[in-house]
C-alpha positions as CSV (number, residue, x, y, z in Angstrom):
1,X,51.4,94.7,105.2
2,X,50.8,98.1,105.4
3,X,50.9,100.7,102.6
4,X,50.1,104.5,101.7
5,X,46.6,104.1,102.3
6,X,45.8,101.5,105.0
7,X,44.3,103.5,107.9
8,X,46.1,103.7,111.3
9,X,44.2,104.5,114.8
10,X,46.4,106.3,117.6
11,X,43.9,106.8,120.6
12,X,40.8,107.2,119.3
13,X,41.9,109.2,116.5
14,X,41.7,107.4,113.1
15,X,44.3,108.6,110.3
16,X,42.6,107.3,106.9
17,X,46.0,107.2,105.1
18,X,49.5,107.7,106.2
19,X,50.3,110.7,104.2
20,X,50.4,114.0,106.6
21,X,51.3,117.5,105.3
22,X,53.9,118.5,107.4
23,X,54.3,121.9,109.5
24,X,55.0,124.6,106.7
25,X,56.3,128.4,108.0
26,X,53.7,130.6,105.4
27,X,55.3,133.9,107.1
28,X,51.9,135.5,106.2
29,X,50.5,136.7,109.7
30,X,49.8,139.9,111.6
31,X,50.1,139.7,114.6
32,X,49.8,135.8,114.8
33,X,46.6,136.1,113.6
34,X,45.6,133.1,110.4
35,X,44.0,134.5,107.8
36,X,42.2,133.4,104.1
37,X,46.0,132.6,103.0
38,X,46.1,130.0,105.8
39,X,42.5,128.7,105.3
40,X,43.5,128.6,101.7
41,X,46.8,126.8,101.8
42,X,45.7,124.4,104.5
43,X,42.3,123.7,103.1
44,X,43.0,123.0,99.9
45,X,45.8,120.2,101.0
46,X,42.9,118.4,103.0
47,X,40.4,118.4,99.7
48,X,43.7,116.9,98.6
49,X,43.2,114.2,100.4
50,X,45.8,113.9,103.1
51,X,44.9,112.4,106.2
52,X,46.1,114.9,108.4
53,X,46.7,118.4,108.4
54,X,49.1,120.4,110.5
55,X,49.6,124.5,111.1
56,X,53.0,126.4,110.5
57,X,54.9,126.4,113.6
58,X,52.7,128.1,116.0
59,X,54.1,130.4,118.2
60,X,53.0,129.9,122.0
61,X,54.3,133.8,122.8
62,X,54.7,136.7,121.1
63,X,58.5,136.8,121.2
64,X,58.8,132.7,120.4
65,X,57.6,133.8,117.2
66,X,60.4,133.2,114.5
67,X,59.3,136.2,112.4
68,X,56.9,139.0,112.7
69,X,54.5,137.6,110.4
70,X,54.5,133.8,111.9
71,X,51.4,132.5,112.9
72,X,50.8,132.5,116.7
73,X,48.1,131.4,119.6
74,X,48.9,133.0,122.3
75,X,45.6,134.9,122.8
76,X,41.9,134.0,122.9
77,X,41.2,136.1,120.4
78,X,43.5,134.1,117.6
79,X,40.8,131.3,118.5
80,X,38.2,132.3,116.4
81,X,39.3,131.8,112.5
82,X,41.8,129.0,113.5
83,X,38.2,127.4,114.7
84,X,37.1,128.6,110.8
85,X,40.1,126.4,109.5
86,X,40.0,123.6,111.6
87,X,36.3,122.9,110.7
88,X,36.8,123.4,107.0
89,X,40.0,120.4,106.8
90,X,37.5,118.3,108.9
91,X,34.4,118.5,106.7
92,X,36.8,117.3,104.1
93,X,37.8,113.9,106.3
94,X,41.1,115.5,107.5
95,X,42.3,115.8,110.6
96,X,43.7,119.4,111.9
97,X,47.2,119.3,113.5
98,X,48.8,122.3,115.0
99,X,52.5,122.3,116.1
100,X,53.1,124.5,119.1
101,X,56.7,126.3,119.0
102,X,59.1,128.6,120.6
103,X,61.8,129.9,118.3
104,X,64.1,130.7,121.0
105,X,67.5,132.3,120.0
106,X,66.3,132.1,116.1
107,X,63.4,134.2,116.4
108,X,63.1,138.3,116.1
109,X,63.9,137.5,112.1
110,X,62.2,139.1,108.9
111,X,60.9,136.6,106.6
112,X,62.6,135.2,104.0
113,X,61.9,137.2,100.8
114,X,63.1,139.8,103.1
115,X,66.5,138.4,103.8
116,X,65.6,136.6,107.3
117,X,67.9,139.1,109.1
118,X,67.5,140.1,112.6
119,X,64.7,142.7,113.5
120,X,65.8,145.1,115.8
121,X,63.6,146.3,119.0
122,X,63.0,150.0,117.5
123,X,61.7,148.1,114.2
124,X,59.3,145.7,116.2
125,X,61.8,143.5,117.2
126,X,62.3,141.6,120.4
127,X,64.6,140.4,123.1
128,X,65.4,136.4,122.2
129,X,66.1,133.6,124.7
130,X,68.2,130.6,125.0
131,X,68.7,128.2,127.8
132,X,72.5,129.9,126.8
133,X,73.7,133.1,126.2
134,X,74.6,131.7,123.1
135,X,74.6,133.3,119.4
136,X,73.4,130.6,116.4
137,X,75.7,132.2,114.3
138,X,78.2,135.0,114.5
139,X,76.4,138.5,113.5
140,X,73.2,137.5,115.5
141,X,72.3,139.0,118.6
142,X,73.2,137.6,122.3
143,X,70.2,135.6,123.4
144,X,69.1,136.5,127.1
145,X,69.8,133.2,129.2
146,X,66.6,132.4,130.6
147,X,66.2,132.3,134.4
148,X,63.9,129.7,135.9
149,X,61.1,131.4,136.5
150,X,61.5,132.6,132.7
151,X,61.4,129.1,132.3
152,X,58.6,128.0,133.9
153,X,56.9,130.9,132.2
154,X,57.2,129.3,128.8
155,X,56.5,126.0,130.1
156,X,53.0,127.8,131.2
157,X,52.6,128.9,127.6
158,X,52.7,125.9,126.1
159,X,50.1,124.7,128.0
160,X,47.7,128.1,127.8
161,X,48.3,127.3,124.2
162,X,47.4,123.6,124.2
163,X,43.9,124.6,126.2
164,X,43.1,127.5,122.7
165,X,44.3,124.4,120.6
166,X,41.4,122.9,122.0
167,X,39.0,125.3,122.0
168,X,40.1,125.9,118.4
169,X,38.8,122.6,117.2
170,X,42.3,121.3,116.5
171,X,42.7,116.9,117.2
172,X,46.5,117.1,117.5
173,X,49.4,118.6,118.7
174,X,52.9,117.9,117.8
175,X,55.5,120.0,120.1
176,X,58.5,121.2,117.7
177,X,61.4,119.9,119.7
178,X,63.9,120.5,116.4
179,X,65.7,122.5,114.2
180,X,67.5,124.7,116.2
181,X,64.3,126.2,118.4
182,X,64.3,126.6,122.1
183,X,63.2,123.0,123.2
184,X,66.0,122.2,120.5
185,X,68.6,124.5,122.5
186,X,67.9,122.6,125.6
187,X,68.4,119.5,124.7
188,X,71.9,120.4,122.8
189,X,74.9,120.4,124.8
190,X,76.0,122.9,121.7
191,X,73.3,125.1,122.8
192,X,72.5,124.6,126.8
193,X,75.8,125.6,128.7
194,X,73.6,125.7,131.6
195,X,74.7,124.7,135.6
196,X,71.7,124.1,137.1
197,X,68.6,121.6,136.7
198,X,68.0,122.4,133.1
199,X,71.8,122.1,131.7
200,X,74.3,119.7,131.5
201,X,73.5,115.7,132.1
202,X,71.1,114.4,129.4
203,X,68.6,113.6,132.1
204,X,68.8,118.0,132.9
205,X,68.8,118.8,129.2
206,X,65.7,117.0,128.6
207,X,63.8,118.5,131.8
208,X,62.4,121.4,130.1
209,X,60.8,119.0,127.5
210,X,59.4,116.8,129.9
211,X,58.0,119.6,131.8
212,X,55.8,120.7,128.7
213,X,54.8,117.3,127.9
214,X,53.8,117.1,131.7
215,X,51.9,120.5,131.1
216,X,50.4,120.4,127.9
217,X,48.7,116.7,128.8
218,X,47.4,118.0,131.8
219,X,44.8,120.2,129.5
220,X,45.2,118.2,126.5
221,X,42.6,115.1,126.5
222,X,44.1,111.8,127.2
223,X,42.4,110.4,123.9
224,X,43.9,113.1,121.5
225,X,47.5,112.4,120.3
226,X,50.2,113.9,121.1
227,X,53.5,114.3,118.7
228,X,56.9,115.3,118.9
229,X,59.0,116.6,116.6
230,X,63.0,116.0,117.1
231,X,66.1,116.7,115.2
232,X,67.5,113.2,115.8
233,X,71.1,114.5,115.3
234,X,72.9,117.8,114.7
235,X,75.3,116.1,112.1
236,X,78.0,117.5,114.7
237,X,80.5,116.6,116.3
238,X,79.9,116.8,119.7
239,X,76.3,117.3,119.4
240,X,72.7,116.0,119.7
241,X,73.3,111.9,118.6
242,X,71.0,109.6,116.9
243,X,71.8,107.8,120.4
244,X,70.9,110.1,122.4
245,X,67.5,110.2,119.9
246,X,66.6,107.0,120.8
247,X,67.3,107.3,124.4
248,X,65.0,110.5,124.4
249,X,62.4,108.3,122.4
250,X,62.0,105.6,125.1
251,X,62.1,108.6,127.7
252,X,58.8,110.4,126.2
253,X,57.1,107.3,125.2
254,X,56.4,106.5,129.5
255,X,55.4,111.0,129.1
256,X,52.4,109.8,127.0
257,X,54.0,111.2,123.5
258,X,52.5,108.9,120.8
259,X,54.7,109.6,117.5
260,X,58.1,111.0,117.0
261,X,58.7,113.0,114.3
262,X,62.1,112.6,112.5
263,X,63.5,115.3,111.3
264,X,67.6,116.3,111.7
265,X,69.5,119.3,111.9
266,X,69.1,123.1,112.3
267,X,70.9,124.1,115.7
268,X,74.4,124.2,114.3
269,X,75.1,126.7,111.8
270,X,77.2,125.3,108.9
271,X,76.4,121.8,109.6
272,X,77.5,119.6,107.2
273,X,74.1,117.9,106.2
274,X,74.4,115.5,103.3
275,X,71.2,116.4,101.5
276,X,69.5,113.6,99.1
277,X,66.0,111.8,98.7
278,X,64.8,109.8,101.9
279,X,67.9,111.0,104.0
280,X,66.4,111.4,107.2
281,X,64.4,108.1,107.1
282,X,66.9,106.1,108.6
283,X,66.2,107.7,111.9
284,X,62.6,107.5,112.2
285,X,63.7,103.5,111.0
286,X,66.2,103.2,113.8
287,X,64.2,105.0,116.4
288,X,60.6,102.7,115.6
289,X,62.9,99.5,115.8
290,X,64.8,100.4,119.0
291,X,61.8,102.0,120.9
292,X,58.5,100.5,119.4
293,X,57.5,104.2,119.2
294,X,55.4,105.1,116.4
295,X,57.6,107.6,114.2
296,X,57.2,109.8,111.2
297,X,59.5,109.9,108.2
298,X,60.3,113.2,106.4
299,X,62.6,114.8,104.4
300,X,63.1,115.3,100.6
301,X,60.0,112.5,99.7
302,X,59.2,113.3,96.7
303,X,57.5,110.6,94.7
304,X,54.4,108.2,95.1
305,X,56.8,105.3,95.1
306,X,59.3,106.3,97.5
307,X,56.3,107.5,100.5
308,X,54.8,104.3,99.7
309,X,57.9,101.7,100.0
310,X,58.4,103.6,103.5
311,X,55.3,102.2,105.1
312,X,55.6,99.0,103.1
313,X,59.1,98.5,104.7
314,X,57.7,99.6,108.0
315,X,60.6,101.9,108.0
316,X,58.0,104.6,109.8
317,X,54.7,104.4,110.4
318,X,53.5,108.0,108.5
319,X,55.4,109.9,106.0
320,X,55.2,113.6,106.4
321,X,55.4,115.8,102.8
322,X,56.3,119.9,102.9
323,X,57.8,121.0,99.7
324,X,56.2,118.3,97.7
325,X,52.8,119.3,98.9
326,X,53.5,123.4,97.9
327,X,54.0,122.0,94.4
328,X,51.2,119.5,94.3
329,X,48.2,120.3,97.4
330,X,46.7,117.0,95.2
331,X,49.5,114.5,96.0
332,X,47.2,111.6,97.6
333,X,44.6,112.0,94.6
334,X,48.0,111.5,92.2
335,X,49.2,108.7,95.0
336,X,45.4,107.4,94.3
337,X,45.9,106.8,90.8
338,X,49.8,105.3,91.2
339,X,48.5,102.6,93.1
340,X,45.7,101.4,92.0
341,X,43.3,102.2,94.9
342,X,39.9,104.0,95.1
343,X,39.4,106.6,97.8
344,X,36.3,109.2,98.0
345,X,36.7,112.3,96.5
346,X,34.6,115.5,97.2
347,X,31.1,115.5,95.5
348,X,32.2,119.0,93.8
349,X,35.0,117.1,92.2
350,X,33.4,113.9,91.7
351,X,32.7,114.3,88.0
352,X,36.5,114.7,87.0
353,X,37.5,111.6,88.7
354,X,37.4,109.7,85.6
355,X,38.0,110.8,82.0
356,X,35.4,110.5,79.7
């Protein structure tokens, strides 16, 4: 039986525990370049001991950025102190992850201690696109529909991305297919109003995913792992289904996507979402059972106990902490001591592992 700590090989990448800190906006960036505050926040949560670290949404373009200050890799020259970063977490036994994104109709924003409203051009704003011309919520600017060769533009990114990803040192990438972001908006029949090859049928709404997956694993070695992060429903009526989840999981599974990540919600403003501890694992549950896809849980997991009972219940094969792991970058050292199990700790912190 599988628990917290029992290690799990996808390709010929080895995880030493199941616990990964998931993607965490730090809206502390100039112009998408990291910084000691990402070194910082990312480095200390692999001397924490999880087995696998992964960037803030990462934006693949300047204007598929969610704020101004979001982190980004859409230039060589972002390269260099990513490479600083992802050497760091692996000297501490970590793996680096970095989530490639496109914010689509939700980017353009301030961050939000500054009220996450929309940043006009003449402030250093941008133009946003959506597979629809299409507004998230009423008060935000029209999205530009995007034409096809817009389109294929962004699918280009992605994979220019996925080749610095590389370069930077990083040993996975998980594509953010959720909450409300353009690969989101495609797949949506909320969101993609489209007539062409991109809209419509589930087998056109899911095109421009496949397409990056098609891209991005043409640079991207064959024996790195590749992720995908879905919202595997909109809680809407009308919407993006756990059914249609599944369907999508058995689709990228023959695409070469090793884990889905389960996460819900985000592309329908004033979704009813019924918040509460371990709501979302019923879908990463649902979709392993159906598909034989390795899947991630996430979602309000707060305690040793409850990331633990996951993997014991092979209800998903990782869990995937955020807000827990901004109150405690330590969790697997306090998961450590929960369980009863002995993993290695750095030599500079060696000496407090036991009280004397």
């Amino acid at each position: 039986m599988a628990t917290l700590f029992s290690p799990l090989k996808i390709k010929t990448i080895e995880l030493k525990n199941r616990i990964i800190v998931s993607p965490m906006c730090q809206y502390s960036s100039e112009d998408g370049f990291a910084n000691d505050w990402h070194l910082v926040h990312l480095g200390s949560r692999a001397v924490g001991g999880a087995a696998l670290i992964f960037t803030e949404a990462t934006a693949v373009s300047a204007e598929g950025r969610i704020s101004t200050k979001d982190l980004g890799i859409w230039k060589d020259e972002h390269i260099p102190f990513l490479k600083r970063i992802t050497g760091f977490i692996e000297k501490q036994g970590s793996l680096p992850g970095i989530q490639l994104a496109h914010a689509g109709r939700k980017s353009s924003e301030l961050p939000p201690w500054e009220g996450s409203k929309a940043v006009a051009k003449e402030e250093g704003g941008w133009q946003t696109y959506a597979p629809s011309a299409i507004a998230f919520k009423e008060g935000d600017a029209v999205p530009k529909e995007l034409s096809i060769n817009e389109i294929k533009t962004i699918i280009q990114d992605f994979q220019n991305a996925a080749v610095r990803a590389k370069k930077a040192g990083f040993k996975v990438i998980e594509l953010h297919g959720a909450h409300g972001y353009l690969i989101n908006e495609f797949l949506s029949p909320i969101s993609n109003k489209r007539m062409d090859e991109y809209g419509g049928s589930f087998e056109n709404r899911t095109r421009f995913l496949l397409q990056i997956i098609e891209s991005v694993r043409k640079v991207w070695p064959g024996d790195y792992p590749l992720f995908l992060r879905i919202s595997a429903t909109e809680w809407q009526e009308g919407g993006w289904t756990e059914n249609d989840s599944i369907k999508l999981a058995e689709l990228v599974k023959t695409k070469t996507i090793d884990l889905i990540d389960c996460s819900t919600g985000g592309n329908v403003a004033g979704a009813k979402i019924p918040l509460k501890p371990l709501f979302q694992v019923r879908f990463a549950e649902s979709i392993k059972k159906a598909t034989g896809i390795l899947t991630g849980a996430l979602g309000l997991i707060t305690t040793v106990q409850e990331a633990n009972s996951i993997i014991q219940e092979n209800k998903a094969d990782v869990v995937l902490l955020a807000r827990e792991f901004l109150r405690n970058p330590y969790f697997p050292r306090k998961a450590e001591k929960e369980l009863g199990v002995d993993i290695p700790w750095p030599v500079q912190y060696e000496r407090a592992k036991k009280k004397i």
